[in-house]
C-alpha positions as a printed Julia matrix, in Angstrom:
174×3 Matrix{Float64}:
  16.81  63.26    2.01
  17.22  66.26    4.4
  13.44  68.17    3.6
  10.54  67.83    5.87
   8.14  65.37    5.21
   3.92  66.71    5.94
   1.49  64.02    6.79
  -1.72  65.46    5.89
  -5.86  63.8     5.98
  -8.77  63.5     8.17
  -8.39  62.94   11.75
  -7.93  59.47   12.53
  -5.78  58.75    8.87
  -2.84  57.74   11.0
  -0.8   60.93   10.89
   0.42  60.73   14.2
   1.31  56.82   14.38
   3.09  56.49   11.03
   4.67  60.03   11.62
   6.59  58.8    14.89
   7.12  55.66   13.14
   8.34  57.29    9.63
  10.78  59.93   11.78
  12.64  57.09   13.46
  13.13  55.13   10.5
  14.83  58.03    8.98
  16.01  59.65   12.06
  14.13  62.39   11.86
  12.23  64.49   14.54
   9.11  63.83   14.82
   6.28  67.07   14.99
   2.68  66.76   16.62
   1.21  70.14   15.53
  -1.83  69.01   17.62
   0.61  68.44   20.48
   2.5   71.44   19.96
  -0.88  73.65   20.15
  -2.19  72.37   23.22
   1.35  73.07   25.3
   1.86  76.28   23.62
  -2.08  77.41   24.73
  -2.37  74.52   28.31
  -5.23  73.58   27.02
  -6.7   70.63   25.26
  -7.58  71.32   21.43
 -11.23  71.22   22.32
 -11.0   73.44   25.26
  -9.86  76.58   22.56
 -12.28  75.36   20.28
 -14.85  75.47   23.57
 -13.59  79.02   24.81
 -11.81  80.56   21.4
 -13.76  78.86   18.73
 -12.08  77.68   15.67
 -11.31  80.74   13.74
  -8.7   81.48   17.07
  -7.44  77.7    16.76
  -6.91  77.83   13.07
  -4.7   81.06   13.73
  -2.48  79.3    16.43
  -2.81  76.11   14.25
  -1.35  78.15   12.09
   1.55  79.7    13.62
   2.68  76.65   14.94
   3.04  75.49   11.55
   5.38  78.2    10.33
   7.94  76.48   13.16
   8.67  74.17   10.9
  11.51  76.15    8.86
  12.95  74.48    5.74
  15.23  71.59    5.86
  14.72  70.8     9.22
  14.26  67.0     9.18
  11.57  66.53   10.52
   8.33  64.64    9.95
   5.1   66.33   11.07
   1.84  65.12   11.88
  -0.59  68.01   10.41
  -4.03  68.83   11.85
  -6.67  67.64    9.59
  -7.75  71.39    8.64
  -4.11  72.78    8.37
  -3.61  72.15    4.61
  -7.15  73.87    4.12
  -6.77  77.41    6.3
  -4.56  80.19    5.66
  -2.79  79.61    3.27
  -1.54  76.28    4.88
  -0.94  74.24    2.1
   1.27  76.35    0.38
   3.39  76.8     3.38
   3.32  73.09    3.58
   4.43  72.68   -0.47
   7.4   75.47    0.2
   8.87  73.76    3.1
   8.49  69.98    2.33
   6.85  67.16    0.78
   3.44  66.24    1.62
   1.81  63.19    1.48
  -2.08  62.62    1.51
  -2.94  59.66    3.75
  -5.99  59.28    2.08
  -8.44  57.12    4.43
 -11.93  56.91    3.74
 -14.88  57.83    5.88
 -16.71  54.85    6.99
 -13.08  53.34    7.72
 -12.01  56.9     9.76
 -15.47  56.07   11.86
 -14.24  52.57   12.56
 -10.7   53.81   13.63
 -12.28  56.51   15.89
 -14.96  53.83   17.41
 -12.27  51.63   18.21
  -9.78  54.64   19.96
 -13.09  55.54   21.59
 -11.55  58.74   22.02
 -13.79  61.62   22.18
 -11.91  64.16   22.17
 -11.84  66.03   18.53
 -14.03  69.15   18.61
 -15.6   68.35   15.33
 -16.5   64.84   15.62
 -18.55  63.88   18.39
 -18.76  60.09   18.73
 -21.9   60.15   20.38
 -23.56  61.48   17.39
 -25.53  59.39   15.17
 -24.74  61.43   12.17
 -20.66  61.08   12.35
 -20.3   59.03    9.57
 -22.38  61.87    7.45
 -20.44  64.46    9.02
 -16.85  62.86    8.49
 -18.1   62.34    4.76
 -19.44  66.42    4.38
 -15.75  67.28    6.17
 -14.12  64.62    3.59
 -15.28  66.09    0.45
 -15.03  69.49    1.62
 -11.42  69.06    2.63
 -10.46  66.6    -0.39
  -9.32  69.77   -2.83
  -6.84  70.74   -0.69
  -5.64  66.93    0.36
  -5.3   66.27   -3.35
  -2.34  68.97   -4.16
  -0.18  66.58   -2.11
   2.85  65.69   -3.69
   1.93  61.86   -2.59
  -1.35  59.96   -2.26
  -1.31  56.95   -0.22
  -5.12  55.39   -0.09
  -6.12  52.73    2.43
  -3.89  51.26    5.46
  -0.18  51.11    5.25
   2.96  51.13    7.04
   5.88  53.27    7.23
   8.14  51.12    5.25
   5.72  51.17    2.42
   5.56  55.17    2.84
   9.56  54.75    2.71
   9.52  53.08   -0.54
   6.96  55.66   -2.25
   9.04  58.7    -1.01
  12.38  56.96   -2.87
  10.79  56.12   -5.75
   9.0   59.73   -5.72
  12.96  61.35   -5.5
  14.16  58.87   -8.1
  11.42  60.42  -10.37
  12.4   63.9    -9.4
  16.23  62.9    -9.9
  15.62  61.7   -13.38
């Protein structure tokens, strides 16, 4: 396997912890296009959404994404609105596999109760309505998260994401 691998879904799906995971176990890089954004602008995502808004985010989201060049072995954790902006999912479809992590909202509430990290400029966890709001992003967003190449619903592991992507090229192969 030498093509890049997209993990795509809500915030809180697990992108970022099976992505480091999933690049080691294949010895691949491992991308953070969250990461990348906020040392490319110094600033934490919500401080451009704060001072920029989102339509200036989802442009340097964006460009950040069209880094990632063909073949370049790496796996890369996706904002949650990347696949839906700009033409984002294409680029994503040209330049790699993507796979859905496909985590449901009342269990993407739990997750981001338990990080108690407040820090995503669209989901405030002090807000009584997140659950509604997570669901409204969700279904809005689930169009675009469906053209993956893979689903994976629920929990799982990187070895388990291993096992779908060979049996996915086997397919292909065939």
């Amino acid at each position: 396997m030498t093509t890049n691998i997209f993990l795509i879904g809500m915030p809180s799906s697990g992108k970022s912890t099976l992505g480091r995971q999933l690049a080691k176990s294949l010895g691949y890089e491992f991308i953070d296009l969250d990461a990348r954004i906020e040392l490319a602008e110094g600033k934490k995502i919500s401080e451009i959404f704060a001072l920029n808004g989102e339509e200036y985010f989802r442009k340097v989201e964006n460009q950040q994404l069209k880094k990632v060049q063909k073949d370049m072995r790496s796996v890369v954790a996706t904002g949650g609105g990347v696949p839906c902006f700009l033409d984002g999912l294409a680029y994503i479809k040209e330049n790699g596999i993507s796979i859905f992590l496909d985590v449901k909202p009342d269990r993407l509430l739990e997750r981001m109760q338990l990080s108690k990290k407040n820090e995503r400029p669209l989901y405030d966890l002090e807000s009584k309505n997140l659950l509604e709001t997570l669901t409204e992003k969700y279904n809005e967003r689930l169009t675009y998260y469906q053209q993956a190449d893979i689903t994976i619903e629920g929990d799982t592991d990187p070895d388990a994401i291993l096992w779908i992507l060979e049996a996915e090229f086997a397919r292909k192969i065939q």
